[in-house]
C-alpha positions as CSV (number, residue, x, y, z in Angstrom):
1,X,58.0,87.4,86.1
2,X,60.3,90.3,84.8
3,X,63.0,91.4,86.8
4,X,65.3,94.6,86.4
5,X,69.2,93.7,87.3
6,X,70.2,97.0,87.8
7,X,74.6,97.5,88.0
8,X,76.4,100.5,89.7
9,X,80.4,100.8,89.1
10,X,80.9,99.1,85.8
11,X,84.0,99.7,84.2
12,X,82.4,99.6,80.6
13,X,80.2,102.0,79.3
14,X,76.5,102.3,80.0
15,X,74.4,99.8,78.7
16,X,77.3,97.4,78.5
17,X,78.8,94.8,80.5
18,X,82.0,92.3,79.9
19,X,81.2,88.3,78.8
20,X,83.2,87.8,82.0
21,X,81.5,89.5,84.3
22,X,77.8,89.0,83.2
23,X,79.1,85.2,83.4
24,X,80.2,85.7,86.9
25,X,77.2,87.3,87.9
26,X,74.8,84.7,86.2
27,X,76.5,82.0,87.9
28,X,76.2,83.8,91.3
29,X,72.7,84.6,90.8
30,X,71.7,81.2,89.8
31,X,73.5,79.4,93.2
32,X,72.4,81.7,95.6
33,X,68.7,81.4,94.5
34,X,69.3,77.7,94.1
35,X,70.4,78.0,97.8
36,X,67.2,79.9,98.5
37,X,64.9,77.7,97.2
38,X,66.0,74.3,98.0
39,X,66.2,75.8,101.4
40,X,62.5,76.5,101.1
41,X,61.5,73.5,99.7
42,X,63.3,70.7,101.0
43,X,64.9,72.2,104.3
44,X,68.2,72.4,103.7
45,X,70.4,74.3,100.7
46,X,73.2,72.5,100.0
47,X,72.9,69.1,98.6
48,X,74.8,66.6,96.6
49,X,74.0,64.9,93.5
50,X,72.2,65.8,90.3
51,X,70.1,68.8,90.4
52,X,66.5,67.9,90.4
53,X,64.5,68.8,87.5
54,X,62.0,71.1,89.1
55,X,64.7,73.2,89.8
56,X,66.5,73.1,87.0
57,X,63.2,74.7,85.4
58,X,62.9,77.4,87.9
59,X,66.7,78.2,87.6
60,X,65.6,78.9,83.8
61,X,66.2,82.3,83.6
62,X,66.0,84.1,80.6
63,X,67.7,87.4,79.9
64,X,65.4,89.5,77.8
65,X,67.4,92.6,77.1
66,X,70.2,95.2,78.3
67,X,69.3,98.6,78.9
68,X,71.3,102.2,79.4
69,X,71.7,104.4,82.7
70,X,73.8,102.4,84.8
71,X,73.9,99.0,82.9
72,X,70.5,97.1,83.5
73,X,70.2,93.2,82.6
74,X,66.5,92.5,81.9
75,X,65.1,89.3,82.9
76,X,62.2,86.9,83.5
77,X,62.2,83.4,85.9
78,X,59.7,81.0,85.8
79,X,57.0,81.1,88.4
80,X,57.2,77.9,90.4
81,X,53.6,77.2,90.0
82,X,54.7,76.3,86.4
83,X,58.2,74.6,87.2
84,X,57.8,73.1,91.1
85,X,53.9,72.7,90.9
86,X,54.2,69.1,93.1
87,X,56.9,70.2,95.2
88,X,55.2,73.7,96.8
89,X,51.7,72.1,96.9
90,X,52.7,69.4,99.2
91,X,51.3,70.4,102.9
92,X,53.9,70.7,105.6
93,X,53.4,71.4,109.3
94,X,56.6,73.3,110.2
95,X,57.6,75.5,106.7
96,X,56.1,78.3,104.2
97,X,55.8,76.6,101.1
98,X,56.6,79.0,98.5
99,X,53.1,80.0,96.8
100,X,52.8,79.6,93.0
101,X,53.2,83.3,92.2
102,X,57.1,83.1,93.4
103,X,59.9,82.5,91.6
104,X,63.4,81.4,93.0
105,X,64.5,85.4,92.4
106,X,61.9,85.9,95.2
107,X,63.4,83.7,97.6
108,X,66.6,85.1,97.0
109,X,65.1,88.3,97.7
110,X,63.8,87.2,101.2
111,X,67.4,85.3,102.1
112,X,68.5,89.1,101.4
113,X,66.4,91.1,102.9
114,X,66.3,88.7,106.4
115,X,70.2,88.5,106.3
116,X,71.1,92.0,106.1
117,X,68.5,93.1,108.5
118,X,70.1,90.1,111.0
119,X,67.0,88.6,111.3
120,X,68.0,85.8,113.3
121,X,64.3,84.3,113.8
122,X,64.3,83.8,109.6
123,X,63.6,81.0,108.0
124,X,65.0,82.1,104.9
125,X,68.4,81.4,105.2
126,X,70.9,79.0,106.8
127,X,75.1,78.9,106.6
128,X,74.6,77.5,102.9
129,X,72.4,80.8,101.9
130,X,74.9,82.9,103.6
131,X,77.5,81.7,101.8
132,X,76.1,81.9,98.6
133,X,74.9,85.9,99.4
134,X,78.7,85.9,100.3
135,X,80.2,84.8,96.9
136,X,78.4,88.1,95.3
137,X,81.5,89.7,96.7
138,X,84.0,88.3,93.9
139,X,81.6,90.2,91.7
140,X,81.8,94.0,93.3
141,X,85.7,93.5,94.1
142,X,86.3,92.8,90.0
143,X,83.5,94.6,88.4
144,X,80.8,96.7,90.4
145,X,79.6,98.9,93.2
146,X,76.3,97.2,93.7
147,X,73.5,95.5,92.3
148,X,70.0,96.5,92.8
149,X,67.1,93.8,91.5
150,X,63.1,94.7,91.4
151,X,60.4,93.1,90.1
152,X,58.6,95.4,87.7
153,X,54.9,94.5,89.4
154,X,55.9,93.7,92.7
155,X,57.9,96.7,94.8
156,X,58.4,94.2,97.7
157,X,61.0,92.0,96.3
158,X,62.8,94.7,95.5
159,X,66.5,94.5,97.1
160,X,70.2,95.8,96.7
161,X,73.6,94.6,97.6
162,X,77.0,95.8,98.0
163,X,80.3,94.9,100.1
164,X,78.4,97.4,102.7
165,X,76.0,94.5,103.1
166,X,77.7,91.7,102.6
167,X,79.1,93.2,105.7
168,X,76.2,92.6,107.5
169,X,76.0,89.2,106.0
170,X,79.1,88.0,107.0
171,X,78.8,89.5,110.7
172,X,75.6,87.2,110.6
173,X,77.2,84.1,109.6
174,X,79.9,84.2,112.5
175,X,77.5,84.6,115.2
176,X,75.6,81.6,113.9
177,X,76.9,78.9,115.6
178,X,77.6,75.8,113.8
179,X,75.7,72.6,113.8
180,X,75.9,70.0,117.2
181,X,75.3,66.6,117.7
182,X,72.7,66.3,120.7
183,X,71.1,63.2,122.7
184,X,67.3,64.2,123.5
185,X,64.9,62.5,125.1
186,X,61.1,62.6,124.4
187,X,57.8,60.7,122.5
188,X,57.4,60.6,119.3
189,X,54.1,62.4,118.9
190,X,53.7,62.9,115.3
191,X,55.5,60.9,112.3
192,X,54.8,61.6,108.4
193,X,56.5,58.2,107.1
194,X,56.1,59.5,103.5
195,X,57.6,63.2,104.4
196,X,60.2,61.6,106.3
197,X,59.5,64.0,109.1
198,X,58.4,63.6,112.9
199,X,57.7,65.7,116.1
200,X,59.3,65.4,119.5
201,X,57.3,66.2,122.2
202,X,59.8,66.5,125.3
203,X,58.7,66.3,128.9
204,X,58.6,69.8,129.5
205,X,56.0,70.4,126.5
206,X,58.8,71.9,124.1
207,X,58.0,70.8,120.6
208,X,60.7,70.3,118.0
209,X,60.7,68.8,114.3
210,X,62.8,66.9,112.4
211,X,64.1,64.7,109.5
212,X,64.8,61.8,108.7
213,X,68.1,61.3,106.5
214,X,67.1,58.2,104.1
215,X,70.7,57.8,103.9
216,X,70.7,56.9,107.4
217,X,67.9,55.5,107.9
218,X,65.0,54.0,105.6
């Protein structure tokens, strides 16, 4: 999928852009729609270890040209259908897999669009996504006004940032409140021993999923 990178405020001529500053925005790119996807896929976006390889492909990007106006950064990503084929097709009860058209530019574009319109029902973003939609401000303090991205063939994932919305962003993540440690009580109505998931049914007929952490438990 070919995506426009389009960059208002640059202190270089049109057309141009400094090694430092594409590196900073290529690095920012890359861990917010990391954030994004593993969010999507495996239910939370910050994790440690070695990067998988499926998302390693899908973080493939590659930058196809540079064009005048404002400066514009060409690009295409990998659909997931060709880089995370096992990992979206796998059914789950409680999350939107990604379909195979997406790429991880297009989860990024819902963590932006859900975040700056304070969605607060979205299942597009947690702290981790936040904070990675967060570290694009580096970028606009040293180098630009705003970015605006669009997908050549679909208008929807269109979406542009600034410090305006990081604003929003940021006014987002301090009302979140922060994770708790509760003690609930209720029957195990569904488990997935392979998904490492279950549902809690409690006694007053609220439903609520979970996880299992294998490094917890086995």
């Amino acid at each position: 999928m070919k995506y426009k990178f389009k960059l208002k405020g640059l202190k270089t001529p049109p057309g141009t852009i400094s090694i430092q500053a594409l590196k900073d925005l290529v690095d920012t790119v890359i861990e917010s729609s990391e954030r994004g996807l593993r969010l999507a896929i495996q239910g939370e976006s910050v994790k440690p270890g070695v990067i998988p390889g499926w998302l390693a492909r899908s973080l493939d990007f590659t930058v196809t040209g540079l064009e005048k106006g404002s400066t514009t950064i060409v690009l295409d990503a990998p659909e997931l259908g060709q880089t995370a084929a096992e990992q979206i097709t796998q059914q789950d009860l409680w999350y939107s897999k990604p379909t195979p058209e997406d790429t991880a530019i297009t989860l990024l574009s819902r963590s932006v669009h859900d975040a700056v319109s304070g969605n607060v029902e979205s299942i597009a973003y947690d702290k981790g996504v936040l904070d990675g939609l967060l570290s694009f401000e580096s970028f606009f303090k040293s180098y630009g006004d705003k970015l605006v991205v669009q997908a050549l063939s679909r208008p929807s994932e269109k979406f542009s940032l600034s410090c305006n919305e990081l604003e929003q962003v940021r006014r987002l993540k301090t009302e979140t409140p922060e994770p708790v440690a509760l003690i609930i009580s209720g029957q195990f109505d569904l488990i997935h021993h392979s998904r490492r998931k279950f549902q809690l049914l409690l006694s007053s007929g609220q439903v609520i999923p979970g996880t299992i952490d294998p490094e917890i438990l086995n």
